[in-house]
C-alpha positions as CSV (number, residue, x, y, z in Angstrom):
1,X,118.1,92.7,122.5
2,X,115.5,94.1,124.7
3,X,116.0,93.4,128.6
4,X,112.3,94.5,129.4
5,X,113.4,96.9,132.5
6,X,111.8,99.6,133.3
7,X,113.6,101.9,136.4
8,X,111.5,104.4,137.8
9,X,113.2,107.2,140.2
10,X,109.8,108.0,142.9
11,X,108.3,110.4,145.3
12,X,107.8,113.2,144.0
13,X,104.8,114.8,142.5
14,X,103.5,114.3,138.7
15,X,102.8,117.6,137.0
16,X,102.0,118.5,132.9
17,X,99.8,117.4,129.8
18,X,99.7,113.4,129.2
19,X,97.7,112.7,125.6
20,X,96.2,109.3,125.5
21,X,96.3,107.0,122.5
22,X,93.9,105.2,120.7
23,X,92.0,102.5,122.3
24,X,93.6,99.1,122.4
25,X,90.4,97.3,123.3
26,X,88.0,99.1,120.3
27,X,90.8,98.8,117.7
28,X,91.3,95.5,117.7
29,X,87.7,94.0,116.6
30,X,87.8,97.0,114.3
31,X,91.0,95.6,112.6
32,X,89.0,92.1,112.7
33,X,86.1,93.8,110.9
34,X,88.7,94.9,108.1
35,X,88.2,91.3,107.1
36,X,84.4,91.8,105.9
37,X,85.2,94.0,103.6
38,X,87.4,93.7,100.0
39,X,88.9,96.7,99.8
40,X,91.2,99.0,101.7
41,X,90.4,100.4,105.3
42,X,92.0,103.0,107.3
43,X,92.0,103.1,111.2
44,X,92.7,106.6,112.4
45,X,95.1,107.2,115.8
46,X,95.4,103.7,116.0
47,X,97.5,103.0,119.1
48,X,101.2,101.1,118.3
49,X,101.1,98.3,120.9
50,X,102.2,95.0,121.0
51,X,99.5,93.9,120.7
52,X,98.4,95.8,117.7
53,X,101.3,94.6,115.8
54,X,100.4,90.7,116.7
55,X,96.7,91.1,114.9
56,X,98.6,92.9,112.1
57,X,100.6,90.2,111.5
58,X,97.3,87.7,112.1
59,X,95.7,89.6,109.2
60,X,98.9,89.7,107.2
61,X,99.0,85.6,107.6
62,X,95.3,85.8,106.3
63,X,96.4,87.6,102.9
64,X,96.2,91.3,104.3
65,X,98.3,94.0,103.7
66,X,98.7,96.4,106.8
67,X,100.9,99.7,106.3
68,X,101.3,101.5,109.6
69,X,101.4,105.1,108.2
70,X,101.6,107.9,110.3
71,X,98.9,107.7,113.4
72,X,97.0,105.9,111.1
73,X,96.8,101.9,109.6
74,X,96.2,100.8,106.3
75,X,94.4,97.5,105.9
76,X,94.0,95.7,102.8
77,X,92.4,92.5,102.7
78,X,90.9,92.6,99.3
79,X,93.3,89.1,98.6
80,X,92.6,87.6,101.8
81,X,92.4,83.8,101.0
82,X,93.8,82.1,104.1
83,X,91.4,81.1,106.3
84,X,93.3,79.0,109.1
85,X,95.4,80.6,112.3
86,X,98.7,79.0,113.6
87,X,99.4,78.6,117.4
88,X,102.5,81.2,117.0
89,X,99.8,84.0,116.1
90,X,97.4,83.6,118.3
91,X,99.3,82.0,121.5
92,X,100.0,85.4,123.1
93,X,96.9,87.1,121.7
94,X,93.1,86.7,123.6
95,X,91.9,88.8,120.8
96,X,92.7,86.4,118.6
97,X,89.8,85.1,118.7
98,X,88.1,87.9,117.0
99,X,89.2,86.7,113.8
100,X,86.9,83.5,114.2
101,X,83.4,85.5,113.1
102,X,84.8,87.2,110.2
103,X,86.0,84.9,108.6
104,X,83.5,82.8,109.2
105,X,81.3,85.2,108.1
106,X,83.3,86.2,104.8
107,X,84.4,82.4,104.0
108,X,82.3,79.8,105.7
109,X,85.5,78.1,107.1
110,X,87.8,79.3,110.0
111,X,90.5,77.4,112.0
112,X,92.1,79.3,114.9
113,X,94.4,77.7,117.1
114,X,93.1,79.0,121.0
115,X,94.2,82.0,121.9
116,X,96.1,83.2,124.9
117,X,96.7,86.5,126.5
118,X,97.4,87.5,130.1
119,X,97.1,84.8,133.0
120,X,93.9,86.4,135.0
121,X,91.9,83.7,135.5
122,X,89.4,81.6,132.9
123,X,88.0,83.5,129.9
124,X,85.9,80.7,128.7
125,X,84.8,81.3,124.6
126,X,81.7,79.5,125.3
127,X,79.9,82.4,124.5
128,X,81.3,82.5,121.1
129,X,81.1,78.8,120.4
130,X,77.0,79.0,121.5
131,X,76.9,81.9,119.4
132,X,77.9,81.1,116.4
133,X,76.3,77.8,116.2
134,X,73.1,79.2,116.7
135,X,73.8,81.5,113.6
136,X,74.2,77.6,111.6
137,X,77.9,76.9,112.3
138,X,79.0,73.7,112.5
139,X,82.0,73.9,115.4
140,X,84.8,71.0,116.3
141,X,86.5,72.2,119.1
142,X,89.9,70.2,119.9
143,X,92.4,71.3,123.1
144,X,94.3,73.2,120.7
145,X,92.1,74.9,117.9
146,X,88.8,76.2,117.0
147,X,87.4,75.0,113.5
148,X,84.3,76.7,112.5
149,X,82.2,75.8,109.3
150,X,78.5,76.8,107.7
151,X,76.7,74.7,105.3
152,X,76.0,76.4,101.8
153,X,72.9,78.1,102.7
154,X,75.1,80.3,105.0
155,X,74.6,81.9,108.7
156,X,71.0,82.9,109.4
157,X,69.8,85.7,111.7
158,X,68.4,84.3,115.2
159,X,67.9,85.5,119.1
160,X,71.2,84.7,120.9
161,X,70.6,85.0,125.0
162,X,73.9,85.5,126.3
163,X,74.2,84.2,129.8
164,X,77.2,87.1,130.7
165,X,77.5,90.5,128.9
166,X,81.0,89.3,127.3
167,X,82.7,92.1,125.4
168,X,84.9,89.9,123.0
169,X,81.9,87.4,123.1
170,X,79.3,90.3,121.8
171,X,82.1,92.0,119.2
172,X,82.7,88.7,117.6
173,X,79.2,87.3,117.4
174,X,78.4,91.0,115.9
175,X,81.1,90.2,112.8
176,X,79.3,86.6,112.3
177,X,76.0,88.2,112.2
178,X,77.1,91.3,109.6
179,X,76.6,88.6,107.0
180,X,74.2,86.8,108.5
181,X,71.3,86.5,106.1
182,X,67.9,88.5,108.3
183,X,68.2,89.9,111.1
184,X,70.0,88.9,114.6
185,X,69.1,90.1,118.1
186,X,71.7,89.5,120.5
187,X,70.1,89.9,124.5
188,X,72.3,90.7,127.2
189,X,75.1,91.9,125.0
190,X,78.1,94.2,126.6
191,X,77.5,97.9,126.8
192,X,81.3,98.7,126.8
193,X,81.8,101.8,124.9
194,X,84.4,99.4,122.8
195,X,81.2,97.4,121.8
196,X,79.4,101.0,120.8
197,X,82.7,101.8,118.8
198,X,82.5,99.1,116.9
199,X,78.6,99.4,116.3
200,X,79.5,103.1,115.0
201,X,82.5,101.3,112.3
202,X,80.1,98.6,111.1
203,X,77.6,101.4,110.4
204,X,79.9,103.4,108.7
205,X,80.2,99.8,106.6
206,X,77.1,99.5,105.5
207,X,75.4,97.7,108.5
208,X,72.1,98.8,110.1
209,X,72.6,98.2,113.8
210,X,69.8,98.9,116.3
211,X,69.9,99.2,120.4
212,X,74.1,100.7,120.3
213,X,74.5,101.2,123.7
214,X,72.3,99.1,124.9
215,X,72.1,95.3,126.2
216,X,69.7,94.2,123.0
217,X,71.4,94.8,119.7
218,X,69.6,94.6,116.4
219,X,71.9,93.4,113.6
220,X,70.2,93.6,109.8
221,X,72.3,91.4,107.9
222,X,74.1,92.2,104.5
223,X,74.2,89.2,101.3
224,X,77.7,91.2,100.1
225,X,80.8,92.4,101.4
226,X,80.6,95.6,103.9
227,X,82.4,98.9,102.6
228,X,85.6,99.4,103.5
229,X,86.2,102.2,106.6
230,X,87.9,105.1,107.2
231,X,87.6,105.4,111.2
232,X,88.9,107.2,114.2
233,X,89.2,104.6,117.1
234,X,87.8,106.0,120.2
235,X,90.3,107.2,122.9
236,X,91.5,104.1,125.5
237,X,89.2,104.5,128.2
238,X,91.7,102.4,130.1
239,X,94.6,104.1,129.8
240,X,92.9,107.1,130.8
241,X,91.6,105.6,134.2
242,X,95.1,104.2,134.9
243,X,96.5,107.9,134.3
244,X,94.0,109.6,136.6
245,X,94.5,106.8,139.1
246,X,98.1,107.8,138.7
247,X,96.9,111.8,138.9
248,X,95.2,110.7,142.4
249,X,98.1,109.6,143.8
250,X,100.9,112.0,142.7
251,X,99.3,114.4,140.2
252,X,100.3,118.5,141.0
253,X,98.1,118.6,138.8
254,X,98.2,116.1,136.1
255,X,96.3,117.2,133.0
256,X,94.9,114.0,130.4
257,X,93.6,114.8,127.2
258,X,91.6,112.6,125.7
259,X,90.0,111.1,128.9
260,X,86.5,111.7,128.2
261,X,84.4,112.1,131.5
262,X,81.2,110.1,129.6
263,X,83.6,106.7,130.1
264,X,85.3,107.6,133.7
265,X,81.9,108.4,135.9
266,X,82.3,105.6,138.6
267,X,85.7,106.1,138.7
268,X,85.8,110.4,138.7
269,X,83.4,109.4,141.6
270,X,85.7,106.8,143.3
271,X,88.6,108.9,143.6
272,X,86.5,112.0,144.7
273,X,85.6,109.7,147.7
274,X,89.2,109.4,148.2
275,X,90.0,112.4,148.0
276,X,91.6,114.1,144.7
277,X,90.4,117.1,143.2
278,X,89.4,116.7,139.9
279,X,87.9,119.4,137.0
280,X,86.2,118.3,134.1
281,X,87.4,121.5,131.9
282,X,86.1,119.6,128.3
283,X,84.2,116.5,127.8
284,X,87.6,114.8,127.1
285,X,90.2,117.3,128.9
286,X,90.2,116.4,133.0
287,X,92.8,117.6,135.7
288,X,93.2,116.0,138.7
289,X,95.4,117.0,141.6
290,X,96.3,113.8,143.9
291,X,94.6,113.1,147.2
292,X,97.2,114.4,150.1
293,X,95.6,112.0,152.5
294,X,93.8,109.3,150.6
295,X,91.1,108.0,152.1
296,X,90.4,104.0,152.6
297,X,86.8,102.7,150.5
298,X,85.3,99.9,148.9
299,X,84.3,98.9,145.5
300,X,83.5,96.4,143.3
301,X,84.3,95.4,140.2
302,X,81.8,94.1,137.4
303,X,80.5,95.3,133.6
304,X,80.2,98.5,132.4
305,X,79.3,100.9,133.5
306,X,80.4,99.7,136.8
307,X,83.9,100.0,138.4
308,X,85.8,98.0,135.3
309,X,88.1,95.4,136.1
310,X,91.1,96.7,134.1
311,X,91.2,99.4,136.6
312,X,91.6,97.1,139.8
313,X,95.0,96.6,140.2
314,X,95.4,100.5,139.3
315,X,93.4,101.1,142.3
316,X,94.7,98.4,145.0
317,X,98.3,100.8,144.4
318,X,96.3,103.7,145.6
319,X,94.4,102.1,148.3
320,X,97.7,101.0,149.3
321,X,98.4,104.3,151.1
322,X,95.0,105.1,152.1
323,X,94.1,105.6,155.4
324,X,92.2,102.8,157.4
325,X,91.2,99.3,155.6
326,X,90.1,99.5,152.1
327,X,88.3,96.2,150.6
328,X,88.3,95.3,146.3
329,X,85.7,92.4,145.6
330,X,86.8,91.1,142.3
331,X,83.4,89.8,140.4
332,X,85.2,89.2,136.5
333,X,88.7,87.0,136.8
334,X,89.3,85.2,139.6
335,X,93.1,85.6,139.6
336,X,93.5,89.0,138.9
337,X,95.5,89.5,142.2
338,X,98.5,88.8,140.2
339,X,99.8,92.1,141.1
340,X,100.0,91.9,144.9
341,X,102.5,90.5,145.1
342,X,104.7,93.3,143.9
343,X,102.8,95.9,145.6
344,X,103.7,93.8,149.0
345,X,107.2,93.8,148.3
346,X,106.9,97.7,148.0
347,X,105.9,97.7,151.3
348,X,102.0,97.4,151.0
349,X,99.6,95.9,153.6
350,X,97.4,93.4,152.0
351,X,95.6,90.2,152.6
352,X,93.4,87.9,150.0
353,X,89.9,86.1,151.3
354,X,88.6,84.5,147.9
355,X,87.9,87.1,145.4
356,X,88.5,90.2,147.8
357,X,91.5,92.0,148.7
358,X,91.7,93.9,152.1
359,X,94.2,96.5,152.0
360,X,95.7,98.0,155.0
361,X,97.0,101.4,154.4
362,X,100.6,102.3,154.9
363,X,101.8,106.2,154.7
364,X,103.9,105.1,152.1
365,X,105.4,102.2,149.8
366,X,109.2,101.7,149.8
367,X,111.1,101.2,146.2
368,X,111.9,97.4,145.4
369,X,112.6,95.2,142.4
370,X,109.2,93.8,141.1
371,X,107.9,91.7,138.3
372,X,105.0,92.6,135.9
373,X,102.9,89.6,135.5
374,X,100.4,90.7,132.8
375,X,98.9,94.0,131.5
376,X,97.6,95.8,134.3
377,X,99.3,94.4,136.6
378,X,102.4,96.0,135.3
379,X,100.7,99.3,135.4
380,X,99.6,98.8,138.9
381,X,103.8,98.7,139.4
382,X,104.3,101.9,137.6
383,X,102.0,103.6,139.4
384,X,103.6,102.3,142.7
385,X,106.9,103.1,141.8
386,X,106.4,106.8,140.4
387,X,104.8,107.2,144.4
388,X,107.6,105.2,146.2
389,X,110.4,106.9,147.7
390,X,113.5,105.5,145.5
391,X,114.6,103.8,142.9
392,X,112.1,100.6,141.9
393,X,112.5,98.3,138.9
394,X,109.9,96.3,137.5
395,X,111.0,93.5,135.1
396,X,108.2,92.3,132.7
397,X,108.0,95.4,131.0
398,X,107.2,93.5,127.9
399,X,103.5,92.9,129.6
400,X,102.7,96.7,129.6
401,X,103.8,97.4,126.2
402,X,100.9,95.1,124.9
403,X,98.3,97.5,126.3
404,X,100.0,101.0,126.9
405,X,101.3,102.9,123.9
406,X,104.8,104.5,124.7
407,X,104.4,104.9,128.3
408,X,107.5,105.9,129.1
409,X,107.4,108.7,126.6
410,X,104.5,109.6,128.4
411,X,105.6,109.7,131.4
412,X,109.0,111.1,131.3
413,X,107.9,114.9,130.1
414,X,104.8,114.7,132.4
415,X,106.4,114.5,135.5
416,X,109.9,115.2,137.8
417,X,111.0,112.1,138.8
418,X,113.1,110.6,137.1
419,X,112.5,107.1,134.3
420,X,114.6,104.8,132.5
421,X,113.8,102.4,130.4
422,X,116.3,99.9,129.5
423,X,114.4,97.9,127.4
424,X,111.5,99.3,125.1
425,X,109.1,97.2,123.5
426,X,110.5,95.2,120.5
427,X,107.3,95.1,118.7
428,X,107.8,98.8,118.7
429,X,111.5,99.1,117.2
430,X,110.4,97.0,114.5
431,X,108.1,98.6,112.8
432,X,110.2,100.3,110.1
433,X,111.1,96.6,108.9
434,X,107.5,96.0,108.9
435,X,106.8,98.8,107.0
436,X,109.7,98.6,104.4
437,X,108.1,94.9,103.1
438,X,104.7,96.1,103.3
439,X,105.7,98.5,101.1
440,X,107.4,96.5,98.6
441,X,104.7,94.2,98.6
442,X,102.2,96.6,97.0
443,X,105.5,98.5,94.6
444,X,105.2,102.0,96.7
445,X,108.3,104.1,97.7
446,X,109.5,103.3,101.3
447,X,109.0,106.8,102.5
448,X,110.2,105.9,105.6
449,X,113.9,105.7,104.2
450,X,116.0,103.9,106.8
451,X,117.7,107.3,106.5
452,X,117.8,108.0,110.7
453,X,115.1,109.2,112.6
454,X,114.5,112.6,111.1
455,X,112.2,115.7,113.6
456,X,109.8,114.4,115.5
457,X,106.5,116.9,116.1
458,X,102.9,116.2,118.1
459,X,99.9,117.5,116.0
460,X,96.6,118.5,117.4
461,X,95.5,115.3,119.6
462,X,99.3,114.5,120.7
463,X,100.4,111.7,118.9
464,X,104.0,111.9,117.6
465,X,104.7,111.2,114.3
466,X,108.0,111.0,113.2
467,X,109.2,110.6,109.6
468,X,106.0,108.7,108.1
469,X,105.9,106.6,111.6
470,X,104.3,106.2,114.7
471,X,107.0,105.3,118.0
């Protein structure tokens, strides 16, 4: 069994190649979209998270079959039938919720228990619920589920004036409207490049999509199923911010492929401010050497393409050895601070007015025993600890394992110091049992074997494949 502990040896520099994974935040409504279609789709260097396997398991419970094979998953929902979602799938999963439009969409009937996710603050699905009854659902909402139903003359194309630019809130109202009969304009909708990744999937579909990129999004309606896809999923914008955050602090140098500049502007431009050297040699290949005396600044967070929010704690780790008195004004959740409290154990200077975080910088943090409290938070720890002088564990590791695929694997070759991990991700070490029933269940040959973990080799985008697999 898994403790969840990861030990991180510090303070010393982080030099090498780091490759980053397939977006968490795009692949997940582009599983959901698997849904509108009836035959079988393929998501290309799709990242092996924990949270990844929880919606492969929600489409699975649907009537899916999902094959990870490779860098790549199979999804095959052409027998999808079930159209309701237990509590124990969607508890520890906010994305959940992305099931809700599809199905909606492809069955006229969906009932998903309310989701969960990490503990930042309220994420309200109004947006969703005012949505999708203005496409002609009929919506009961109880304290513990969703149920969603249309009337036989099916969703209809409308104007929907969204009140904030919510990403999950614009993805899922974008599934509903795929079958929505005419067309459907949605105003003020997210400009996150995980909302344009989507748009360029549901094109490949079948769907005519006006305004990608842009806060008014035209969606023409289709009366029959979408194609299936075969897709690359964008690289995780987020994970590559967290690893040139990490490059700021302790990079000598630290070079991420796959971090394409187009997504990282206001935050290339943050950490020139504080002082790390950073060459753009491709579109998606940076190289950043860290700041060797970071200076203190202030930003705010907000939607894209400002300063993102999933970047935050990142950032308070660096600012944390800045010199003179930073300030982070937190506009999105109102309790993502969660990771503060770790970073003061380490030694940081901070204090919390509201929604802003003034941050007092010290030369340098001190190793301690910490606790990841959700996502980023955790990988506002790591990036601590890899700076601190000593040895620092951080419990909780479970939390980053839902958004950062094989971090420590990652980590270990890029840099000198020196990381354990005494517990990797579970959802990870399963897989090959995963894999063995999917298998049987549509009467093909486990080539994965069960025979031992055979060579393992990194092909052109560095993703390691080993024996059929992705770890």
């Amino acid at each position: 069994m898994a403790h969840n502990l990861l030990s991180i040896e510090g303070g010393r520099d982080v030099v090498g190649d780091v490759y980053i994974s397939g977006s968490k935040n795009a692949g997940l409504p582009i599983m959901a979209a698997s849904i509108l279609a009836l035959e079988e789709s393929t998501l290309q260097k799709a990242p092996v998270l924990t949270d990844s396997k929880n919606f492969a398991n929600i489409l699975r419970h649907l009537g899916g079959i999902v094959i990870w094979r490779s860098n790549s998953l199979r999804i095959d929902t052409t027998h999808m039938e079930n159209r309701e979602l237990p509590a124990s799938l969607t508890r520890t999963l906010r994305a959940s919720i992305l099931a809700l439009g599809p199905l909606l969409a492809r069955f006229g009937h969906a009932r998903i228990s309310l989701p969960g996710g990490c503990t930042i603050g309220k994420r309200p699905i109004d947006e969703h619920i005012n949505g999708l009854e203005k496409l002609g659902a009929c919506i009961t909402l109880t304290q513990r589920a969703i149920e969603a139903r249309v009337s036989r003359t099916g969703l209809q194309g409308t104007i929907l004036q969204l009140r904030t630019p919510t990403v999950t809130g614009t993805m899922n109202l974008m599934l509903a409207a795929c079958r929505a009969r005419g067309v459907t304009h949605i105003r003020n909708a997210a400009r996150e490049p995980e909302v344009v990744d989507l748009c360029h999937c549901l094109i490949t579909m079948g769907m005519a999509i006006q305004g990608v990129g842009t806060e008014h999004l035209e969606i023409h309606g289709r009366d029959i199923p979408l194609r299936p896809y075969n897709y690359r999923v964008m690289d995780d914008r987020i994970e590559g911010g967290t690893f040139l955050i990490l490059g700021a602090m302790a990079g000598n140098p630290l070079r991420i492929h796959g971090c394409r500049e187009e997504h990282q502007t206001v935050l290339i431009e943050t950490l020139r401010t504080v002082g790390a050297h950073i060459t753009i040699e491709t579109p998606a290949v940076i190289t950043i050497i860290k700041a060797v005396s970071p200076k203190a600044i202030d930003i705010t967070t907000g939607p894209y393409p400002a300063l993102s929010t999933d970047l935050q704690p990142q950032l308070m780790a660096l600012l944390s050895i800045s010199q003179g008195v930073s300030r982070i004004h937190e506009t999105v959740f109102e309790q993502r601070f969660n990771h503060v409290a770790g970073l003061l154990a380490m030694g940081a200077k901070i204090q919390l007015v509201g929604q802003i975080a003034i941050i007092h910088g010290v030369e340098r943090l001190a190793a301690s025993t910490v606790v990841a409290t959700d996502l980023r938070a955790g990988a506002s720890l790591v990036i601590a600890a890899i700076s601190a002088v000593g040895v620092t564990i951080i419990q909780g590791l479970e939390h980053v394992n839902r958004g950062y695929d094989r971090l420590q694997d990652k980590l270990i070759p890029a840099q000198s110091t020196s990381i354990v991990c005494t517990g990797l991700a579970e959802s990870n070490l399963d897989l090959l049992a995963v894999n063995r029933l999917a298998l049987r269940e549509i009467g093909m040959n486990d080539r994965a074997g069960g025979k031992g973990r055979k060579e393992s080799k990194r092909d052109e985008t560095g993703d390691l494949h080993v024996d059929g697999l992705e770890f």
